[in-house]
C-alpha positions, 0 to 999 in steps of 0.5 A: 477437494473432491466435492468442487467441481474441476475448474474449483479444483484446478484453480487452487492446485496453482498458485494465482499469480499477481503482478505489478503492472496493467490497467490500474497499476499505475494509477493509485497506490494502496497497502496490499493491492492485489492485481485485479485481473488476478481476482477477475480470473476467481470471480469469473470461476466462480460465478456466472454473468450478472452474479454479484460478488461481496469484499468484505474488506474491500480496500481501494476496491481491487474486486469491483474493478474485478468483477468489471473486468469479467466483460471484457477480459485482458490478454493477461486475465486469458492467459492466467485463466488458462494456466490455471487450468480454466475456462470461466464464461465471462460476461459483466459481474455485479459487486458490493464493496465494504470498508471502514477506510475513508481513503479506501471507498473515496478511491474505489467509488470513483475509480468503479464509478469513475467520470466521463474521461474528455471532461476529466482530462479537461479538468486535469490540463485544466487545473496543472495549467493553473497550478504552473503559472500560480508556483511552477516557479518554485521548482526553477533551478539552475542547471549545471552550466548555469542556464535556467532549468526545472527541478526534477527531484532534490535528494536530501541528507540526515545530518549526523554529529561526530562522535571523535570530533563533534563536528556535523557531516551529513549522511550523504558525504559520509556513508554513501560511497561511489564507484561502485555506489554504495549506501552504508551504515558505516564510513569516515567522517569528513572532517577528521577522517575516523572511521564512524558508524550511524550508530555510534554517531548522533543525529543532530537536530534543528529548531524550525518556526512553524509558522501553521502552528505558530510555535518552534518545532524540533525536528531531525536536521535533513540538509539538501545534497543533490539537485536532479533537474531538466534544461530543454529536454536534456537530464543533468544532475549536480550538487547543492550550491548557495543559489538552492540553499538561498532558493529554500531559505526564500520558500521558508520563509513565505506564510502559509496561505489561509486556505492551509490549517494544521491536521494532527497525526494520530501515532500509533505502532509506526511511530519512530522516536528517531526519523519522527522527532517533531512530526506531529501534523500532516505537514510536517512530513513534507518540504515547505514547497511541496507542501505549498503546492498539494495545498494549492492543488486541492483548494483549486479543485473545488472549481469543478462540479463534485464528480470531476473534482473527487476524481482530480483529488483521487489524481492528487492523492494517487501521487501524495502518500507515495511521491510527495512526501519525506517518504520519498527515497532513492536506493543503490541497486547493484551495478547502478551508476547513480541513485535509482528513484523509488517511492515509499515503503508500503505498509509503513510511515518510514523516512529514510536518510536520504528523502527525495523531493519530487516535482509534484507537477510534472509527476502528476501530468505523467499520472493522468494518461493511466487515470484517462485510460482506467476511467474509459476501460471502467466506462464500457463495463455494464456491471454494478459496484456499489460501495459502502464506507461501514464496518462489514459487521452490519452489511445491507444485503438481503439473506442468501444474496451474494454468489461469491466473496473475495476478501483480503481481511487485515492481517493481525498486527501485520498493517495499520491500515488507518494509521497509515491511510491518514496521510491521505485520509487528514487531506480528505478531513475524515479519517477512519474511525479505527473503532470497528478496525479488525488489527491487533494494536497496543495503542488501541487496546486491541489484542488478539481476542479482540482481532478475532472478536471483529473478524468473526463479526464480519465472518458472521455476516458473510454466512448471512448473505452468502447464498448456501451454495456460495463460496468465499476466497479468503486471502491471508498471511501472517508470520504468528501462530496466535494469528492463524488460530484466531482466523482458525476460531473466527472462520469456525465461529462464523460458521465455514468450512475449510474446503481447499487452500493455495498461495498468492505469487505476488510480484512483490513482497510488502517492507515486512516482507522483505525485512524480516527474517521469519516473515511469510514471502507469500499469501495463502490463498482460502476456499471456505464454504457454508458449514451444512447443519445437516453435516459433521464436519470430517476432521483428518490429519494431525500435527505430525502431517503438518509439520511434514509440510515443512520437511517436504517443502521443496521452497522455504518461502512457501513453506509457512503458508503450506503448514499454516494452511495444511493446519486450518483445513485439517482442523489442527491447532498451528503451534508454531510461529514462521521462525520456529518453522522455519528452523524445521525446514531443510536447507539446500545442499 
């Protein structure tokens, strides 16, 4: 790093924290999202006021708001600044912002350029006020001592057969345990008492009417178990009986309202056969009522002028992917007294075997404070985004234009992104044309040499707009040898240096991350340059240092990351994947 200048230098000797809370945080979800005060920390380093910088693939657009933020930092943003080391002039910073996602740049457009915040918190009071009168009584319940009450949220249950009796038990009454609360693959079966396992039992099945399709669906039998509900400001939970099987029963039964049509999903590496039996249109991963609800929601924003309503969709869709559907789970946290309430995994279509229907209209009314709040911080910032929902192949800037680029490209095979995005994406009626989509994908035929066909592509023409003393933070991960080399070829390809290389400390790890064995815990982080025509390019190390890396590496969570890193800018082939990898790092004690 002896050719960048101190501040460059200091910021990759650290790893740049992200964190899971602060201005935009709770305002809309996406796969990956990285905290934009983190990267407004690299965009301030890097460039001076009035610069404009370029993400390539851009997402919901994490580094427009970052560069809008270099105006007016945070108190987060000055303390990451000077723990790493820094001391960036701030000032308003320009962006342009590509991405084949439709969900993507609806999000990034209206949250980089959003609405005036009074109107839209009108608009908001506006259309839940009518959405309350026209189904709020779908969510009536009565509480444990039989007064009326409001649904909070219903647990529901898979239903499994068992294996010495045949008789049917759901989930819940056989494999979540209590005292301490427990969530198990294993327990007895209620009726005969043997001791059974999720995987020697049968998932049972039921035949539905889908009234939207107009045919009979067979989908995993889910039975509700759990009411969670509110009665004059005061919180109870108790069991199912027959006045909620008889409430669900009624909503049903009721016909789809014409304004409601059937949108295909279009499966790919995330289908399940199991927890996805029958699920072949966007309705079908939610309840009838909820359905119902978001149907109606989204019909009543075409009342507004097309700013407010776009930003009332985005409040929807915020809430949609993450709380409003089967995807919805609670979990068993050590010493908790009762589930703990959680959204989704990310990254993944997964339905657990104890799904959650929230109440969507008190969940959206808590949404609109942290919406109000982003809309009037974006407000005060005079700098430019502009966002361009193409391919990154093709960009419009001029030659030699950008000062700096921040990009977070898909991770090989790691994410679908558009796969998963089209549960939102079916609501909008445009979906991502997964054609230019830079993933590796069986089930679009797409290998690894396509992968690095499309991200040289892009790579390509980040070289043509950068400025010649512009630089690029790359942020990548993956677990596979064969995926790091494809980067490797496609940042040579396109024509870049390899000049420095750190790791992002995220906050928290993706549904991969944590699953799996040999995944990587953390992201590398990777400072490229324009490669000097004029230049050779002076290539030090060898594998024997790599894989010293490994042996010197202090934490196992990072030591993928440091080899693979160690690899790319010493110009060494990466021959072994995170699992062979980490079989050569030391084990403590």
């Amino acid at each position: 790093m002896s050719g960048l200048n101190p501040d460059i230098s200091s910021l990759y000797s650290r790893a740049l924290p992200t964190f899971r809370s602060g201005l935009f945080y709770n305002t809309y979800a996406y796969p990956t999202k990285i905290a934009p005060e983190s990267i407004a920390v690299y965009i301030a380093a890097h460039t001076k006021p009035g610069d404009t910088v370029l993400d390539a693939f851009a997402g919901s657009g994490a580094t427009g708001l970052a560069a809008l933020m270099c105006e007016h930092p945070t108190e987060s943003m000055i303390r990451i600044a000077r723990d790493l080391g820094v001391n960036p002039v701030w000032g308003p910073r320009n962006a342009s912002l590509y991405d084949i996602s439709t969900y993507g740049c609806f999000a990034a457009q209206i949250m980089t350029n959003p609405p005036e915040s009074a109107e839209f918190a009108r608009a908001a009071n506006e259309l839940l006020s009518r959405a309350e009168t026209a189904l709020g009584q779908l969510y009536n319940t009565l509480d444990d001592c039989g007064e009326q009450g409001t649904l909070r949220h219903l647990v529901w249950s898979s239903v499994l057969s068992c294996p010495c009796c045949d008789e049917e038990f759901s989930f819940y009454s056989g494999m979540v345990h209590w005292n301490p609360l427990r969530i198990q693959s294993s327990g007895r079966c209620p009726h005969c008492g043997a001791e059974v396992t999720t995987q020697n039992c049968k998932y049972t099945t039921d035949v539905v009417w889908d009234s939207l399709l107009g045919h009979n669906v067979t989908f995993r039998k889910r039975v509700p178990v759990l009411v969670y509900g509110e009665t004059n400001g005061r919180k109870w939970r108790r069991g199912i009986n027959d006045t909620d099987l008889s409430a669900i029963e009624e909503i049903n039964s009721l016909e789809m309202p014409g304004y409601c049509s059937p949108k295909p999903i279009r499966w790919g590496e995330l289908y399940r056969s199991g927890y996805h039996q029958g699920i072949t249109h966007l309705h079908h991963f939610y309840t009838k009522r909820n359905y119902l609800v978001l149907s109606y929601l989204w019909k009543e924003c075409e009342r507004f002028t097309p700013a407010i309503r776009d930003a009332l969709r985005l409040l929807i869709l915020s809430y949609n992917e993450t709380h409003s559907t089967l995807m919805t789970r609670v979990v068993a946290k050590h010493g908790s007294k009762d589930f703990v309430l959680t959204g989704s995994q990310s990254g993944v279509l997964y339905i657990s075997n104890l799904p959650v229907e929230k109440n969507i209209l008190k969940g959206l009314s808590r949404k609109v404070g942290s919406f109000l709040k982003a809309f009037s911080y974006v407000r005060s910032c005079s700098g430019k985004v502009s966002v361009h929902n193409v391919s990154s192949s093709q960009m419009f800037e001029a030659d030699d234009s950008i000062s700096y680029v921040f990009t977070d490209p898909p991770f090989g095979d790691f994410i679908p992104y558009a796969e998963v995005n089209q549960i939102n994406e079916l609501w909008l009626d445009s979906v991502t044309n997964r054609t230019g989509e830079a993933i590796i994908s069986p089930s679009q035929g797409k290998d690894v040499d396509d992968y690095q066909r499309l991200l040289t592509q892009s790579f390509s023409e980040v070289r043509r707009v950068l400025k010649d003393e512009g630089l690029m933070t790359l942020i990548f991960h993956s677990s596979k040898a064969k995926v790091w080399n494809a980067l490797a070829c496609a940042i040579d390809d396109a024509g870049f240096n390899v000049d420095a290389t750190s790791h992002l400390d995220r906050a928290q790890s993706s549904f991969k991350q944590v699953v799996s064995s040999s995944s990587v815990k953390n992201d590398a982080l990777i400072l490229l340059s324009k490669k000097r025509s004029d230049l050779n390019a002076i290539v030090t190390g060898s594998e024997f240092d790599a894989l010293r890396c490994l042996r010197n590496q202090a934490s196992p969570e990072l030591a993928y990351s440091e080899y693979a890193s160690y690899c790319l800018k010493h110009g060494i082939e990466i021959s072994l994947d995170a699992s062979e990898a980490y079989k050569l790092v030391p084990t403590k004690g």
